[in-house]
Structures are given as structure tokens and as C-alpha cells.
N, C-alpha and C positions, 0 to 999 in steps of 0.2 A: 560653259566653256571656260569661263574665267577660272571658276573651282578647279577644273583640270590641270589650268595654267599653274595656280595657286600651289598646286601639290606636287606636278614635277617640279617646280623651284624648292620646293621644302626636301623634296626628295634629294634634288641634286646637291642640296650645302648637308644633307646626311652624310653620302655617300663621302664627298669631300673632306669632313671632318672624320669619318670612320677610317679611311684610308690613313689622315694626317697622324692621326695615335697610332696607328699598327705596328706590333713589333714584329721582329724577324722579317724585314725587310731586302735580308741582304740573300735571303734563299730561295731562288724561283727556283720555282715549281719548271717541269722539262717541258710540260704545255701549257702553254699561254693561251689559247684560244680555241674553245670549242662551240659549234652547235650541234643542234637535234632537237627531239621533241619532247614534250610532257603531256601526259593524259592523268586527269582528273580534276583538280579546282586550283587551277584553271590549268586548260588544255591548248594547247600550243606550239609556237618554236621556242625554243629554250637557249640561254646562250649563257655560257659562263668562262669568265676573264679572271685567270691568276694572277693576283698580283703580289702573293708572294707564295711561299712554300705551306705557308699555314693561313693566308688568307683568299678570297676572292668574293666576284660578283657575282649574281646567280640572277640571270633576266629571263623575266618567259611573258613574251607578245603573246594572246590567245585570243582562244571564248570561255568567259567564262558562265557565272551564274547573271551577268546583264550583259550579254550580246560583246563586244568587244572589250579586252583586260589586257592590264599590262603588271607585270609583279614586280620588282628587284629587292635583293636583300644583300646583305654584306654579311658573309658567313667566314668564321672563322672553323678550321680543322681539328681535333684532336685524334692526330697518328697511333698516341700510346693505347688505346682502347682495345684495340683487335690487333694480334699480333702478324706483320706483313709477312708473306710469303715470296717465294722468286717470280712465282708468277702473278701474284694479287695484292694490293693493297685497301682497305676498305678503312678510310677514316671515317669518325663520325663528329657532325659538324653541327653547326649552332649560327642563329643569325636575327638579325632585325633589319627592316625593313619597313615596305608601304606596297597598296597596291592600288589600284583605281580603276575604273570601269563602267561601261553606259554607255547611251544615247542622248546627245544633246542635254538636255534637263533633268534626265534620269541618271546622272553621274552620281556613284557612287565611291567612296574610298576610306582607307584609311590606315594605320601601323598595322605590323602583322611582326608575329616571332616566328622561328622555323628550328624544325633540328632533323636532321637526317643521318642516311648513310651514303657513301659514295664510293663506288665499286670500280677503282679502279683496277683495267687489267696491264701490265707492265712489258707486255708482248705486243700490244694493241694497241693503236689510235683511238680506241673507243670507250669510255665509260657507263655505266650506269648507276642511277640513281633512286631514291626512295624517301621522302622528307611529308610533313605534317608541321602543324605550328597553330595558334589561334591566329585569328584575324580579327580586330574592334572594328567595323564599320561606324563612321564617324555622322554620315547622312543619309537619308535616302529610308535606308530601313536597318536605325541604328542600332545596334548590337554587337554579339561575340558570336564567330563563324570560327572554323575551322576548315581551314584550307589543307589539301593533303596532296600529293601527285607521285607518281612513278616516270622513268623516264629512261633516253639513252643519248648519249652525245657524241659525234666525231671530232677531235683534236688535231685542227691543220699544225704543222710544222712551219 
């Protein structure tokens, strides 16, 4: 449990520091807060918080490959890739991150990178998504994984 403790505090002065350098701060994004789900490594609710036009968080509580997992990453956007349409915008995005996962003694965790696509529709509350990235597992059963998922989200107002 300590280990656990250990890695959401490392995680939480990530997130804090990743947010402090962010540039284009002054452009939010029209939704602020969405959830829904992910299926794949790891499988889940899914929640991601804009916190600027070109940045956010990407959290998914799940199951993963050790019975309960948690992921989050700070993803940055790149708009210019895929050209937006009136009804569709698909940036594709880039991130770092941690993730963690287990039972009691069986905790496992470690850094993880990400890059996806993100499908949003500009008529809809709704997004979808597609992302892949390595994962280092640090204990437990230490190596390099690949975490991958597909997903959809609803965006409250």
C-alpha cells in the first residue's frame, strides 16, 4: 500500500508541474469535462479534463492486466495534423504519464507515454477516441508493456 501511496504523490507533483509549463493557457477548450469508457489495457471509466485548448488530462479507473488500475496522462493536442471540418475535428495527441495497479502486495506501476487520435464531433456532446503508448513497469513484473485502448466520452456543459 505504501508503494501505491508513493506513486499517486509522484504522480500528483507530475501532473502539477506539467500543467505549470503549459503554454496556450488562455484558450479553453468549449468542454471542460467529460466521461465514458475505455476498453482495452486498461478497461474502464475514462475521464478527461481540458485545461486548455491544446492541453489536458486523460484518467481511466479500470481492470486492467492486475485486477484493479488507474492510468492518467497529461496529453498535449496537435490541431494542425488532420484538417477540421464543420462537423469534425480529430487532433492527434501525445502524452506522459503513470499508471498503477493490483492487489495488496501485488502492486504494480510505473511511467507510461501515449499518442492518439481524438474524434471530436462539433454537433455532439460526444467524443471518441483511439490511443497506444509503451508502458515501463517498474515492479512486480518489470519490463516494457504496451498499453493501447479505444473508447467514447460524454461532455457535460
Amino acid at each position: 500500500m505504501k508503494i501505491v501511496l508513493y506513486w499517486f504523490k509522484w504522480l500528483t507533483v507530475l501532473v502539477i508541474a506539467c500543467v505549470s509549463i503549459s503554454t496556450n493557457a488562455s484558450a479553453v477548450e468549449d468542454r471542460k469535462f467529460g466521461l465514458g469508457f475505455a476498453a482495452g489495457a486498461p478497461s474502464g471509466l475514462n475521464a478527461k479534463i481540458w485545461l486548455s485548448h491544446r492541453n489536458a488530462l486523460d484518467i481511466t479507473f479500470g481492470w486492467g492486466y492486475w485486477n484493479y488500475w488507474v492510468k492518467a496522462d497529461y496529453i498535449w493536442h496537435d490541431w494542425s495534423v488532420i484538417e477540421e471540418t464543420e462537423d469534425l475535428r480529430i487532433p492527434v495527441y501525445y502524452g506522459i504519464g503513470g499508471f498503477a495497479g493490483g492487489l495488496k502486495e501485488e502492486t504494480g506501476f510505473g511511467p507510461e507515454a501515449v499518442i492518439g487520435l481524438n474524434i471530436i464531433l462539433n454537433k455532439s456532446p460526444f467524443d471518441f477516441f483511439v490511443e497506444a503508448g509503451p508502458a515501463f513497469q517498474l515492479v512486480r513484473a518489470p519490463g516494457l508493456y504496451i498499453h493501447a485502448s479505444f473508447g467514447a466520452r460524454y461532455f457535460f456543459q
